[in-house]
N, C-alpha and C positions, 0 to 999 in steps of 0.2 A: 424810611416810609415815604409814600408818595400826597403831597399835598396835592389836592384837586383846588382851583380857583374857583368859588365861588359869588361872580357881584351879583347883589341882590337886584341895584336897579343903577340907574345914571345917577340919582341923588347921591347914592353913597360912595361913587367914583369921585363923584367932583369933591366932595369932603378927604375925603383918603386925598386928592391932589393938594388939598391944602394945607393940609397936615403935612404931608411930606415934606413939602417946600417951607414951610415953617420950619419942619424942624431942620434942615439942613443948613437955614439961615442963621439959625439960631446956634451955629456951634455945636449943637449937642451928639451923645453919642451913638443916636438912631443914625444918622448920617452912612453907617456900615450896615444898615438894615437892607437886606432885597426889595425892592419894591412891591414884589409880588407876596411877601409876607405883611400883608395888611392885617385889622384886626375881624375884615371882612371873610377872610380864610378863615375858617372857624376861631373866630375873633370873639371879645365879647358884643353881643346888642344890646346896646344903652342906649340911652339918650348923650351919653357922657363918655362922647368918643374919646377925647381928646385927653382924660384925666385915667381909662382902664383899658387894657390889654390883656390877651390872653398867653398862655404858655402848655408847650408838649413835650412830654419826657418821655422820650425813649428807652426800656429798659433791657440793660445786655449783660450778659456772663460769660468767660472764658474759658473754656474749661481748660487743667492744669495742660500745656503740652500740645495744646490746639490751638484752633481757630475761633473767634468771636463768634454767638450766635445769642439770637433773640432769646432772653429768660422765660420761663412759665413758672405756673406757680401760685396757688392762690396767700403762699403764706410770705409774701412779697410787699413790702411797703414802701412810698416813697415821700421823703418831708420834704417840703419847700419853705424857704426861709428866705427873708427879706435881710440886705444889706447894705451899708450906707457905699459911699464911694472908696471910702476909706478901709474899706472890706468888713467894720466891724459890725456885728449882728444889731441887727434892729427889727423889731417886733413891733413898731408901732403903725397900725393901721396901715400896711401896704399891700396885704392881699386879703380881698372882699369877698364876702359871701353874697353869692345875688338872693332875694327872692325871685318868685314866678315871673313878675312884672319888670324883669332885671333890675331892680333896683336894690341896692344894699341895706341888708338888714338894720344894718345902724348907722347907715350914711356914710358920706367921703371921711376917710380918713380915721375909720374905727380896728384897734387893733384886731390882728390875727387870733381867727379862734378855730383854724382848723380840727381835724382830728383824722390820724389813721387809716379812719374807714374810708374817710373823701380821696384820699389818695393812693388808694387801690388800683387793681388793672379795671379800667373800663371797657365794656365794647361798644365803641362809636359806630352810627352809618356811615356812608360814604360820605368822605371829607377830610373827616375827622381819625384817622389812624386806625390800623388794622388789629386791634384787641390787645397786643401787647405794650400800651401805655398808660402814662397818667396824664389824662387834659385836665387841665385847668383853663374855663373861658371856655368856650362852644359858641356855634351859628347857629344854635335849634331855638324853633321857636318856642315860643310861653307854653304853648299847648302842647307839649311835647310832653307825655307823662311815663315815655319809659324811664327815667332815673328817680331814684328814690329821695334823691336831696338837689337839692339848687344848686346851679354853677356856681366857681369860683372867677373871680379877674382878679386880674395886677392892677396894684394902681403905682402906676411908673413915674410919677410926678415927685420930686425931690425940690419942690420949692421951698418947703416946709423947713429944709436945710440950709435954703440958701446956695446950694451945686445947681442948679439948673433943673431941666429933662432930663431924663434920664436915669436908670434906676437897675437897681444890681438885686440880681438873685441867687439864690442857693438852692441847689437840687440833688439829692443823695439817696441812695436805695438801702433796704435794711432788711435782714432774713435771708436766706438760703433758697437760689432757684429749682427747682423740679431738679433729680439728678445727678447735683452738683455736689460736693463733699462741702461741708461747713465748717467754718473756720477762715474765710477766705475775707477780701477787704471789696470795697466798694469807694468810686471815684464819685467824688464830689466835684460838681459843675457850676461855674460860676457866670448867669447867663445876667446881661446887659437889654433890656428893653424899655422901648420907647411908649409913649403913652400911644394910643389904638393900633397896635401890632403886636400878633401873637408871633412867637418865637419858637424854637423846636430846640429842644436840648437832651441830655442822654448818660445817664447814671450807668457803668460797670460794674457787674461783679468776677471778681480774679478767682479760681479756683486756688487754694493752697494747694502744696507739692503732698503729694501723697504719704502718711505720715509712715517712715522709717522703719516699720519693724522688723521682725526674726523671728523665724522660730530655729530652734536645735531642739534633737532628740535624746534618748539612752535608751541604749537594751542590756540587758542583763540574762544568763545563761542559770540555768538549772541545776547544773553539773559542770566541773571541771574536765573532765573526759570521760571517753564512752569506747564503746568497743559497737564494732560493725552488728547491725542486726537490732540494734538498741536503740529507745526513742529517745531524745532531747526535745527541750520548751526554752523557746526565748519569749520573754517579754519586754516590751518595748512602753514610752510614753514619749510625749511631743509637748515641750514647752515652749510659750509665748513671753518675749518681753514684754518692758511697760510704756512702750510707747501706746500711743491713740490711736486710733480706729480699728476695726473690725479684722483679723486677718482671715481671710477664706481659701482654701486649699483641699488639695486631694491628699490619702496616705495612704501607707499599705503596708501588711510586715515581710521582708525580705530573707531570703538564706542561700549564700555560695559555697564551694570550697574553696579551702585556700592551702597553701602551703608553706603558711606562716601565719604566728599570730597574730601580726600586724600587717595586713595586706593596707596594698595601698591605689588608688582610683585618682583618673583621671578629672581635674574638675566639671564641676557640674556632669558628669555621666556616672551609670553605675558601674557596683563592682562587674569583675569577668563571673561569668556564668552565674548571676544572680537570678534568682528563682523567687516565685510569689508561693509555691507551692499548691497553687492551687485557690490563694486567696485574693480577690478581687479589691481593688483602690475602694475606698470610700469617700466619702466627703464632710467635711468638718469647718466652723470658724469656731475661734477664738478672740479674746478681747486682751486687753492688755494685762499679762500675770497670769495668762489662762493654763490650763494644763490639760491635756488629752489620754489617756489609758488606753492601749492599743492591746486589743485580747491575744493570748497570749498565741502561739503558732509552736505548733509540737511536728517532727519530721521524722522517722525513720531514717537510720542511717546505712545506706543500705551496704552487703556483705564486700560490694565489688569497690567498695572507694577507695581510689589510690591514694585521695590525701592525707596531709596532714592533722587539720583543722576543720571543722564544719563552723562557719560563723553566721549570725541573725544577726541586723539591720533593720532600721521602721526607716523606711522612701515618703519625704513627704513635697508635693511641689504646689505654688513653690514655697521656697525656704524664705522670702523677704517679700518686700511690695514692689519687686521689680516685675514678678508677673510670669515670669518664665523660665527661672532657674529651680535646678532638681535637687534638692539635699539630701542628707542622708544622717542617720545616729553614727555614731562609734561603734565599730564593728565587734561583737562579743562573739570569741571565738571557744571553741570547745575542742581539744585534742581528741584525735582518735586515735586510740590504742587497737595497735595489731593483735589479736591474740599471741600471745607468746609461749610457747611450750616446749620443759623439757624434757626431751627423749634417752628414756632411760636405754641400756646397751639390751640388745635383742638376745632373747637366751634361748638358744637351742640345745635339743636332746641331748644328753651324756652320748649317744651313741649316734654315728652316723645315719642321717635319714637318706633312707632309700629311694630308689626311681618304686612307683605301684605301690608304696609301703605305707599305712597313715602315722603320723607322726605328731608330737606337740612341738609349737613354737610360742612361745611365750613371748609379748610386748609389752612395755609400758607405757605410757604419760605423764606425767607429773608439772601441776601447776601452781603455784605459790600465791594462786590469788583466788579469795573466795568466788569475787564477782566471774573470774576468769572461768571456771571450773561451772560455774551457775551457767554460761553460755554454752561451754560447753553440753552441756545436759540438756539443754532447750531446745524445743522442735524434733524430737522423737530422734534424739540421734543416736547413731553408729557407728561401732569402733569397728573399725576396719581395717586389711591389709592388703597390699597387691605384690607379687611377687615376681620378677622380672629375670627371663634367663634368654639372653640374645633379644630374637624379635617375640618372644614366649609371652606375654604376659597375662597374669590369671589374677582375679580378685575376687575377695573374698569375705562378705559384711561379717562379723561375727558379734557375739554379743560382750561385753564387759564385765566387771565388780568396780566398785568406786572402794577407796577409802581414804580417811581422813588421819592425819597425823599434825595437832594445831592447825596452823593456818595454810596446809600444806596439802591438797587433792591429786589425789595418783588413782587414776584410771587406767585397768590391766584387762587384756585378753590374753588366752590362751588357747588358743585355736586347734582345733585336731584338722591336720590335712594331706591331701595325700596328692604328689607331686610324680605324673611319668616318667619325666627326661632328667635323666643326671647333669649333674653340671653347676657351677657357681651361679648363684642366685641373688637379688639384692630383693631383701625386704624394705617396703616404704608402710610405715602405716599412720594414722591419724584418727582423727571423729568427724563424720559429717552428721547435719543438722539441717532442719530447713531454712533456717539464718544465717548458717559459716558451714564453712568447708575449713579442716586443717588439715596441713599434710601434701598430698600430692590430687589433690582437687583442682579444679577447673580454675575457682577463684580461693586459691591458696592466700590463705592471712599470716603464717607463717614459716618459717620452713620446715618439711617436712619431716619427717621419722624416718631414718632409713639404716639399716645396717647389712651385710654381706653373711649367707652359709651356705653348707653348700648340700647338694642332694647328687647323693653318689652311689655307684657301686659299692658291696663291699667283700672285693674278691680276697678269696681265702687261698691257701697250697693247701694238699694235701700229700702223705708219703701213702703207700702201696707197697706190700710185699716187704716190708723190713721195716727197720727202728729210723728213730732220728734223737738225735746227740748232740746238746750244744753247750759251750764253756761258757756260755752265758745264756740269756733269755729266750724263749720261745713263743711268741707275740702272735696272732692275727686273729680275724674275725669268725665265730659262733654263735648261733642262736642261744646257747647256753641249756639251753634247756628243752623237755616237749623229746623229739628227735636226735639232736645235737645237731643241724644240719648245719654244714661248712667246714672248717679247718680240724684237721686232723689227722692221726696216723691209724695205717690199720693194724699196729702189732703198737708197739712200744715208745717212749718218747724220755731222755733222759737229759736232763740239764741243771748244771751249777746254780743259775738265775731260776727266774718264777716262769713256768708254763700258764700262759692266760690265753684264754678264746682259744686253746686246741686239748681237743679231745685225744683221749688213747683209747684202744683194742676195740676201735670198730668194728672189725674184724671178728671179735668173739662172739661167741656163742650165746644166744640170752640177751641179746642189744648190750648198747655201752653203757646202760645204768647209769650211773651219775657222772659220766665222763672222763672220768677218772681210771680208769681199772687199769691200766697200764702207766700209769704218769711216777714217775719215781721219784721219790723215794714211797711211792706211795702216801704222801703228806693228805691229809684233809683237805675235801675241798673247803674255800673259803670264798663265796662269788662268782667269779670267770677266772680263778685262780686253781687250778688242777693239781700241781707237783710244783715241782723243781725242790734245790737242793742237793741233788747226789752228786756224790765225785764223779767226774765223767774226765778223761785222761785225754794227752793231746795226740791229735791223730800226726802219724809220723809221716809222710807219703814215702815211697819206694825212692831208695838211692841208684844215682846213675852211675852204670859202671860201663860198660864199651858200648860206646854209642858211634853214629855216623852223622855230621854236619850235615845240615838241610841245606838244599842247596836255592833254596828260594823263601821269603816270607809269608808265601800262597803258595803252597802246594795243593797237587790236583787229589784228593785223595781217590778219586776212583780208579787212577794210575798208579798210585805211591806203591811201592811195594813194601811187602812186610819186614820189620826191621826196627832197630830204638834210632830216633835220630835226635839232634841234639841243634838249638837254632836260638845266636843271641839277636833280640831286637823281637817284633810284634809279631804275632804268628795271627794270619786270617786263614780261616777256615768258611771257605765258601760251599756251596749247595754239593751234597754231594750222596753217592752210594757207594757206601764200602763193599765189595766182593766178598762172595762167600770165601771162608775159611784166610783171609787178610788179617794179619794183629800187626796191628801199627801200635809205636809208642815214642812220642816225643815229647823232651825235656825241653822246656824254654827257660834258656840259666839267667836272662834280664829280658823284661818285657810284659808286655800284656797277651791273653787270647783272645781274639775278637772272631767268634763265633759268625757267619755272616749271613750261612745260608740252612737249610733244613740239613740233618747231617745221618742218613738212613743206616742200618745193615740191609743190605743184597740177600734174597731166598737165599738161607742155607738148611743142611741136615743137619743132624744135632752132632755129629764129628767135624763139622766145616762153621762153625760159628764165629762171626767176623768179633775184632774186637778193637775198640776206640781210647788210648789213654794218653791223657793230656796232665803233664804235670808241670806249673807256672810256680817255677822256684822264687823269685822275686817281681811281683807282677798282679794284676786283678786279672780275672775272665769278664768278656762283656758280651752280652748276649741282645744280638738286633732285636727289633722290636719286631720285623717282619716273621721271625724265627717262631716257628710251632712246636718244632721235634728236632729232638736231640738224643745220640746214641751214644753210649761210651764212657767212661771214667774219668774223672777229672777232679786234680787237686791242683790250691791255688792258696800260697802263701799269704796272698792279699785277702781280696772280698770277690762276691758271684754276685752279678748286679742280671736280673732277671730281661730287663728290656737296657736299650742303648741305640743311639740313631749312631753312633759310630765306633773305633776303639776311642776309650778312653772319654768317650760322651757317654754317660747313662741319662735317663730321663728323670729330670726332677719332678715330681707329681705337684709340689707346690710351684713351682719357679720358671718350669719349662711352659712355653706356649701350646695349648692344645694336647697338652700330655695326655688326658684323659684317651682320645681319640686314636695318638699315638700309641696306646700299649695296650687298646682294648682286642687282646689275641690271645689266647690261650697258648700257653707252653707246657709240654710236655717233655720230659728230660726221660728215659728208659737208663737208669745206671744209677753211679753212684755221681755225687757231688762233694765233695768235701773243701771249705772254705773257711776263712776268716770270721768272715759275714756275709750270712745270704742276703741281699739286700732285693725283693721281691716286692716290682713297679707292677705287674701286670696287672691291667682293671676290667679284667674280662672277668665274668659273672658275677653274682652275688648270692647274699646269704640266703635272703628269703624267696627268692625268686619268682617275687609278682613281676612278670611283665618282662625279669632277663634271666635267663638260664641259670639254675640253681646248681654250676657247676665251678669246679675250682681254677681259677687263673694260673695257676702251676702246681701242678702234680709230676712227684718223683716216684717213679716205679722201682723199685727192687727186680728187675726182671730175674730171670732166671740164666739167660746168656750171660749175666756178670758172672756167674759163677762155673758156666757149663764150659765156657770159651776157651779155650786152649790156655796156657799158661806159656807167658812168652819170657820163662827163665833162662828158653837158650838163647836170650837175644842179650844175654848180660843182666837181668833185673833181679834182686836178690832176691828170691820166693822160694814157695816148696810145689809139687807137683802133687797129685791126689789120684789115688788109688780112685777112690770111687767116692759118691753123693749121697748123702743119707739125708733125707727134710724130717727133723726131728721139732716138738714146739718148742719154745723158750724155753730156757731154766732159771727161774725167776727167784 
């Protein structure tokens, strides 16, 4: 603070000079006094210079971690205490209360009877200190009646001791500055003044280090796991230790994913992708032992989350009394359960489904978990299937049945659908919902449902114009019923095995009735089961007797001329037209036939009738898949394989690449056939025929040129010759 000099007049100069000089003679310990700190500087005015002095206390605080500044503060005291040299307290009459007239209420040398309130902040005029002190002793005059109570002086005189001049004081501050935290100490000042010299001395207060505390959180989870589309609630509280003072802070409740139950953060930062959800910080103190309830925060989980765990957190900063550190609870994490579903095997029709034809396909579900099966159902969901063939794909919501077996939910459609294009197909099906998607969904929770069948042709033969006889089964596809439309003969049908899906006597009169009327032994029908049964004898084919070596493996047949020839190794027969009145007949004694190209009769008259006979003594027939039409008689120890991309290649319908494609051609044979095993690929037409031709993929004619054709016994083949042709009906 700035002292201003005040002299009153010259009198009081020349006294001030001799006091000074007095005391400096005198030893004593004014001698370190300023000159300019007289008692005329807002000193006391007495008569009794030389025995009172005044004194100013300056009062300061620091705050923890800063810098000194001047206190405020009305609840700020300051004591002044008198003491000997020898430092110890003495109370006896050294600091004096003036009356008005300065003079001491109970004379030189009457004890200390301050109090409290006298030593308070004053606010002095110029001179005397700038409000933030305690004077004791002032330059105002008597008349001065802004103060409520009378100065105080020092009385500095130590005779009384026998030390001399000289006089020691004690000055200390008490209470807590304006803004300052409490608990903190105060310097006590030991000031030395001389009789008529006011002195300036100055009390601290230290703020104490900010007291220690903490907070830590918990949250706690609702549920141990949850499934996508489902809400969770974490709650959270925030607890204070027991340290002292106040803690103040912000908080808020938090939620990430994680991909573990125990995720782990950076300090002081949050987690990754930590979210308020939408809930804003707040603001809170606590005292020491305090505890906070943090409401609770409920989230949707939503269908699309890749993770593992959805975890809640309460964020509170800061976490201690440093000011600027982030804390955070222990992270309470919740699993999320994928829905998981098991996909029962896809059941399709007893009978092949057609291209145009509507059909059932039966799917299942099956989930083992109540809550699972409950998600399942929520949000108006749909069982559904899509069905996939190449770039084809068609979908189809349908609706379901639930049922319950224990704690066991199987959710079943069975769908009616009708599919255009042939071909292997894969079914994927599932349920969506407006919370999950299962299946083959955009945001798929599980794997989906998917199983393979196929929608196909289902080409039939047919015989024409005569019987068919077999030492075993006679197999393919019929409507069964209605028409009978597909497989069948038009006269007769005899076999050792079961005739199934082929009708007999198309042919007759009066429609085929029950499909039956021709199938032998006449047995009952039972189903798509018609006949079979009867002894049917083995066909012998014609023995070779003078024959002539082929002289090639490809012969031309529209050159060959008529004649038996006889050729070991593969015999290909490519595109050809036999000439009218031509009977060829070759014996292949090892080898296959490989059929390769269309194989006609040439216009003839009914005396000039060409004729084709191929007999494969050890060997299969294989007939290209390009192949339409075929002329001629042919028997084959082995099997007659309907389509083939080469010899000795047939096409596997299951196995072969593109088979379907490959043998979608109709074949037509004009003769007879006689084989091992017909083994008949071709997938041109079907039975019902929405959409593909309701005609047979091989048909054998009976024609009439087998029978009309010349008879090529002079060529060597053991037969008989015929007067003449009688077409009589069966004899049954």
């Amino acid at each position: 603070m700035k002292v201003f000099s005040m002299l009153r007049n010259k009198w009081m100069l020349q006294i001030f000079g001799v006091l000074l000089l007095g005391v400096i003679f005198a030893g004593g310990y004014g001698a370190v006094q300023p000159v300019k700190a007289a008692a005329a500087e807002c000193g006391v005015h007495t008569g009794r210079m030389s025995s009172l002095a005044g004194l100013i206390v300056e009062v300061n605080w620091v705050p923890y971690g800063s810098s000194s500044r001047q206190a405020t503060g009305s609840g700020i005291t300051v004591r002044v205490w008198a003491s000997d040299s020898r430092g110890d307290s003495d109370r006896g009459g050294n600091i004096i209360q003036m009356d008005r007239s300065w003079n001491g209420y109970s004379g030189y040398g009457t004890s200390e009877t301050i109090t409290s309130n006298d030593l308070q902040f004053r606010q002095y005029s110029s001179g005397c200190g700038d409000g933030y002190n305690v004077v004791l002793g002032y330059g105002q005059g008597s008349t001065d009646t802004s103060y409520n109570r009378s100065p105080w002086a020092l009385d500095c005189d130590e005779s009384q001791f026998g030390d001399g001049n000289g006089r020691l004081f004690s000055a200390r501050g008490y209470g807590t500055p304006s803004g300052a935290r409490s608990g903190g100490t105060w310097t006590t000042s030991v000031i030395r003044s001389n009789n008529g010299f006011t002195i300036t001395t100055s009390t601290t207060y230290y703020e104490p280090a900010p007291p220690n505390w903490a907070l830590s959180g918990s949250t706690s989870r609702n549920i141990s796991s949850v499934y996508p589309g489902q809400p969770v609630t974490f709650t959270s509280s925030i607890l204070r230790d027991s340290q002292g003072g106040t803690a103040s802070f912000q908080y808020g409740p938090r939620y990430f994913y994680s991909s573990t139950n125990s995720p782990t953060r950076t300090a002081d930062q949050p987690y990754a992708g930590e979210s308020s959800g939408g809930v804003a910080n707040r603001s809170a103190t606590l005292g020491p032992n305090g505890s906070l309830s943090v409401a609770p925060q409920t989230i949707t989980v939503p269908t699309s989350a890749s993770a593992n765990y959805i975890c809640g957190v309460v964020a509170f900063s800061p976490y201690n009394n440093s000011g600027s550190l982030n804390g955070r609870s222990s992270p309470s994490c919740i699993f999320i359960q994928k829905p998981e579903i098991s996909c029962n095997a896809l059941t399709s029709p007893a009978t092949v489904a057609e291209p145009g034809f509507a059909f059932n396909l039966a799917a299942t579900i099956t989930g083992s978990s109540t809550a699972q099966m409950n998600l399942f159902l929520s949000g108006n969901p749909t069982f559904y299937m899509r069905y996939v063939n190449n770039a084809t794909s068609v979908v189809t919501n349908v609706t379901f049945t639930r049922s319950q077996s224990g704690s066991t939910y199987t959710l079943t459609a069975n769908p009616n659908i009708t599919l255009v294009d042939a071909g292997l197909y894969t079914a994927e099906w599932g349920v969506t919902s407006s919370t999950v998607t299962l299946g083959a969904g955009s945001d798929v929770q599980s794997p989906g449902c998917s199983a393979g069948f196929k929608v196909e042709n289902k080409p039939y033969f047919t015989t024409t114009g005569g019987d068919i006889y077999s030492q075993g089964s006679i197999t393919s596809w019929n409507t069964n019923g209605g028409t009978y439309d597909g497989a069948g003969s038009q006269l007769a049908a005899l076999a050792t095995g079961n005739i199934t899906s082929f009708i007999t006597g198309s042919g007759v009169s009066g429609g085929v009735g029950t499909g039956s009327k021709l199938a032998f032994a006449n047995t009952t029908k039972v189903g798509t089961k018609y006949g079979g049964g009867y002894a049917v004898s083995t066909a012998t084919p014609p023995s070779m007797t003078t024959t002539s070596p082929l002289g090639t493996g490809a012969p031309d047949l529209n050159t060959l001329a008529s004649g038996t020839y006889r050729i070991s190794g593969t015999l290909t027969l490519s595109a050809s037209s036999i000439p009218a009145g031509r009977n060829i007949t070759i014996f292949v004694t090892s080898g296959n036939l490989f059929i390769r190209g269309n194989i006609n009769y040439g216009a003839y008259a009914l005396g000039s009738i060409p004729r084709l006979t191929v007999i494969v003594q050890n060997g299969n027939i294989y007939v290209d898949n390009d192949v339409n039409i075929v002329h001629g008689v042919f028997y084959s120890s082995g099997d007659f394989y309907s389509c083939a991309t080469a010899n000795n290649t047939p096409v596997n319908l299951n196995t072969t690449a593109n088979a379907f494609n490959l043998c979608n051609r109709q074949l037509t044979v004009y003769g007879t056939v006689v084989a091992n095993q017909l083994i008949l690929s071709r997938t041109y037409g079907t039975v019902h025929g929405s959409g593909v031709l309701a005609l047979p993929a091989e048909n054998f004619i009976y024609s009439p040129e087998v029978w009309l054709a010349p008879s090529a016994n002079t060529s060597g083949i053991n037969g008989s010759d015929w007067d003449s042709y009688v077409s009589l009906p069966p004899i049954l």
